[in-house]
C-alpha positions as CSV (number, residue, x, y, z in Angstrom):
1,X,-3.2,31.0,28.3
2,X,-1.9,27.8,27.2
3,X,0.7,27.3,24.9
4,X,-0.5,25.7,21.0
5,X,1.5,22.5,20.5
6,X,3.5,22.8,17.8
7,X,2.8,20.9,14.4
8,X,4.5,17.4,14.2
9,X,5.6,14.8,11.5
10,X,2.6,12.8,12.6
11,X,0.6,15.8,11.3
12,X,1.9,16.1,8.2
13,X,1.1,12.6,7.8
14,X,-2.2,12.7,8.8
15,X,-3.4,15.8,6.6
16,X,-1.2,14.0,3.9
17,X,-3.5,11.1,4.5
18,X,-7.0,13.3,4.6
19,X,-5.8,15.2,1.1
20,X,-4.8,11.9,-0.8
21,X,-8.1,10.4,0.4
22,X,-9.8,13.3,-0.8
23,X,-8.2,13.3,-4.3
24,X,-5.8,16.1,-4.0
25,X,-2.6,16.6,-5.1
26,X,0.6,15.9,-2.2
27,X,1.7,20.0,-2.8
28,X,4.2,20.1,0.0
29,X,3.7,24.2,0.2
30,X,0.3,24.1,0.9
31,X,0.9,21.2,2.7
32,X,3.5,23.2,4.9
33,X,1.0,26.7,4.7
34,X,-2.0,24.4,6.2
35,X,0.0,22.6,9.0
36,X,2.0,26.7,10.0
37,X,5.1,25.2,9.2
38,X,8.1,26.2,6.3
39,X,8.3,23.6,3.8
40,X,12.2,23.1,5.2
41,X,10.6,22.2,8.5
42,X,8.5,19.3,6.1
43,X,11.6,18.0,4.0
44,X,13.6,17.8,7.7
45,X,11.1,15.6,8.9
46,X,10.8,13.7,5.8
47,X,13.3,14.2,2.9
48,X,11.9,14.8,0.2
49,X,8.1,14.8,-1.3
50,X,8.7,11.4,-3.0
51,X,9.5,10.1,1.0
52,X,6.8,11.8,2.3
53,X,4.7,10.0,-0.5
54,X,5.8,6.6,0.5
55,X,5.6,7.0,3.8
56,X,2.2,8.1,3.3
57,X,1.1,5.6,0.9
58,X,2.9,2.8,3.4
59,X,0.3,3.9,5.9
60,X,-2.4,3.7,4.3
61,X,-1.6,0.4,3.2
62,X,-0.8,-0.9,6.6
63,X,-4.2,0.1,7.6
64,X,-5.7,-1.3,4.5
65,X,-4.0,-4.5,5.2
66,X,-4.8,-4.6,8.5
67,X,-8.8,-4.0,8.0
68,X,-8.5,-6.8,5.1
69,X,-7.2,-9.1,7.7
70,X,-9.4,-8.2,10.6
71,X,-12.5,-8.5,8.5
72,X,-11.5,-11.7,7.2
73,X,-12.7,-15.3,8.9
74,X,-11.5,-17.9,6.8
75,X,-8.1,-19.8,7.4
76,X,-5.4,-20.9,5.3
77,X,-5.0,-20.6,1.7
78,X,-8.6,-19.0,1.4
79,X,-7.8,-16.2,4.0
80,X,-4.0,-15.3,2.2
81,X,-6.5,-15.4,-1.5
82,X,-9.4,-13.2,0.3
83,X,-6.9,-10.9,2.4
84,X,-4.6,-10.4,-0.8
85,X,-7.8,-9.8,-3.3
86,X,-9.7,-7.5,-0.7
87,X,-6.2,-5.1,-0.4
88,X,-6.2,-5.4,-4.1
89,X,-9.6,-4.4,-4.7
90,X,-9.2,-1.4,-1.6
91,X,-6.2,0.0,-3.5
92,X,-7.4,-0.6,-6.9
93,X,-11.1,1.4,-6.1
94,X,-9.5,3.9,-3.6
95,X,-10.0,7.5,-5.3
96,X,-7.0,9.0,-3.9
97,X,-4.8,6.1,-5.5
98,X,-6.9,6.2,-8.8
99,X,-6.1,9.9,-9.3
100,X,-2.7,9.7,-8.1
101,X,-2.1,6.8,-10.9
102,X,-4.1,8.8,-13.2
103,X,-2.1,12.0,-12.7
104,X,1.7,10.7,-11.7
105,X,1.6,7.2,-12.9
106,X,5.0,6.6,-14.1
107,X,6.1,8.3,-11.0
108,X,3.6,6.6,-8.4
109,X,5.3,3.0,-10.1
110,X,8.5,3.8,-9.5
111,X,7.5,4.8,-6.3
112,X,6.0,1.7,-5.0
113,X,8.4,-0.5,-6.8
114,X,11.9,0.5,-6.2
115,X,13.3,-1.6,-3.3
116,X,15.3,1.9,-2.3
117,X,12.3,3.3,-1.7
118,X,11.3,1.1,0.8
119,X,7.8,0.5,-0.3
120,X,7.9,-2.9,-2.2
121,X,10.0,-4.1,1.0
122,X,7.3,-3.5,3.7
123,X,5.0,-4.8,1.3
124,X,6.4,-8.2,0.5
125,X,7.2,-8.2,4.6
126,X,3.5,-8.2,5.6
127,X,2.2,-10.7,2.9
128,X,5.1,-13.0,4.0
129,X,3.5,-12.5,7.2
130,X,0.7,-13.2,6.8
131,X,2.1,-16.5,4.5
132,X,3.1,-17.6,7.8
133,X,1.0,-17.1,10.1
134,X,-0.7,-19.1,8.3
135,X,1.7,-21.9,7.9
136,X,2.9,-21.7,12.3
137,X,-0.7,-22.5,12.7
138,X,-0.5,-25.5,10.1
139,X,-3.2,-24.0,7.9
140,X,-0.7,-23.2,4.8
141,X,1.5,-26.2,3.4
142,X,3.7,-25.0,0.9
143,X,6.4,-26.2,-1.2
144,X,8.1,-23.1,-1.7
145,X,10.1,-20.3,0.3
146,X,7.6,-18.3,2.3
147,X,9.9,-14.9,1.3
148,X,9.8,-16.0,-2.9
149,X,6.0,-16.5,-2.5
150,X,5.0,-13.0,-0.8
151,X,7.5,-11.0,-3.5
152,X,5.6,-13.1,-6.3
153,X,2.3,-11.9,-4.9
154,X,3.5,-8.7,-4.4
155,X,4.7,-8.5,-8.1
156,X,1.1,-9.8,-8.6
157,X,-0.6,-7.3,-6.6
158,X,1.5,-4.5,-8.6
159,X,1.1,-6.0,-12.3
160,X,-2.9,-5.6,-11.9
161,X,-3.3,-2.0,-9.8
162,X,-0.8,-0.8,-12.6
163,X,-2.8,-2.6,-15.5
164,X,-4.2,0.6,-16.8
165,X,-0.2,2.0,-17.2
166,X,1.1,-1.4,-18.5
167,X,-1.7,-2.6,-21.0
168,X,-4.3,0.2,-21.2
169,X,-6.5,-2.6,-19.1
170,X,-8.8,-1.3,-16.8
171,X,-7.5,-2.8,-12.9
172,X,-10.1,-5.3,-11.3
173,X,-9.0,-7.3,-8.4
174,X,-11.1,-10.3,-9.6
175,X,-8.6,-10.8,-12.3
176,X,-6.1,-11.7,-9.7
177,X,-7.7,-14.0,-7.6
178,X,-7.6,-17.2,-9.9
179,X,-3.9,-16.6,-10.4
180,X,-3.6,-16.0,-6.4
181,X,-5.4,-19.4,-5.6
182,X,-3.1,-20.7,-8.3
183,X,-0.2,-20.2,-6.0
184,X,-1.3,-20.9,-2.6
185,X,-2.5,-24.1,-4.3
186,X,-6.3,-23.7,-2.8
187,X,-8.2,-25.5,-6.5
């Protein structure tokens, strides 16, 4: 008889993942109930279920980056403006996100904005990387700090999936895109 491996972090996160995807609610009980765990074993492993959000959230935008970037062939300015508007668009038209906004908008912003939380931090790191791979390979030419550039897109990125909570607007990536070739100088 072999012995059932015991229920990890990693598997909260991954039916974290699957239940955002599909629209649900994060409900850390049912969360704890599906994976055979207590919900202390769950807050241990990540906190709190504002952490476990984040950390969740995180991953799926490190994929979602990731897939923006690997899917994307052009170089320079136009690959930071079509990698940056994809993500955007991904994020803006995901249904997990959409309902999550919908539902716990104030809290999702807060979220996802706070520099405690550790969100906007890993965020503004990955668009200031890929700022410069861009600019090592001599593709990207820009007058400004690489670091100041990737927290004003970042602020971008967040000003138009929030739209809907700021201005009543409904979110569409396209709006962005104009402003993001604006500042990576591409017209």
């Amino acid at each position: 008889m072999t012995a059932t491996a015991r229920p990890t972090s990693a598997d909260a996160l991954r039916l974290g993942r699957r239940s955002f995807l599909s629209g649900e609610r994060i409900d850390m009980s049912a969360l704890a109930d599906a994976l055979g765990v207590n919900r202390v074993t769950l807050y241990r492993w990540y906190g709190s279920r504002d952490k476990f959000l984040v950390e969740l959230i995180w991953s799926l935008a490190r994929d979602t980056l990731d897939i923006a970037e690997r899917q994307t062939r052009t170089r320079g300015a136009k690959r930071v403006v079509a990698v940056v508007t994809r993500f955007l668009d991904d994020v803006i038209t995901n249904p997990g996100m959409q309902r999550w906004l919908a539902d716990e908008g104030e809290h999702a912003m807060r979220l996802l904005t706070r520099h405690e939380t550790d969100f906007q931090p890993r965020l503004i790191a990955a668009i200031e990387a890929l700022l410069e791979a861009e600019t090592d390979a001599g593709r990207l030419d820009l007058p400004v700090e690489l670091h100041e550039l990737a927290y004003v897109i970042v602020r971008l990125i967040e000003s138009y999936t929030y739209l809907d909570l700021i201005t009543g607007e409904r979110p569409d990536a396209s709006r962005a895109e104009p402003i993001l070739r604006m500042l990576v100088r591409l017209d």
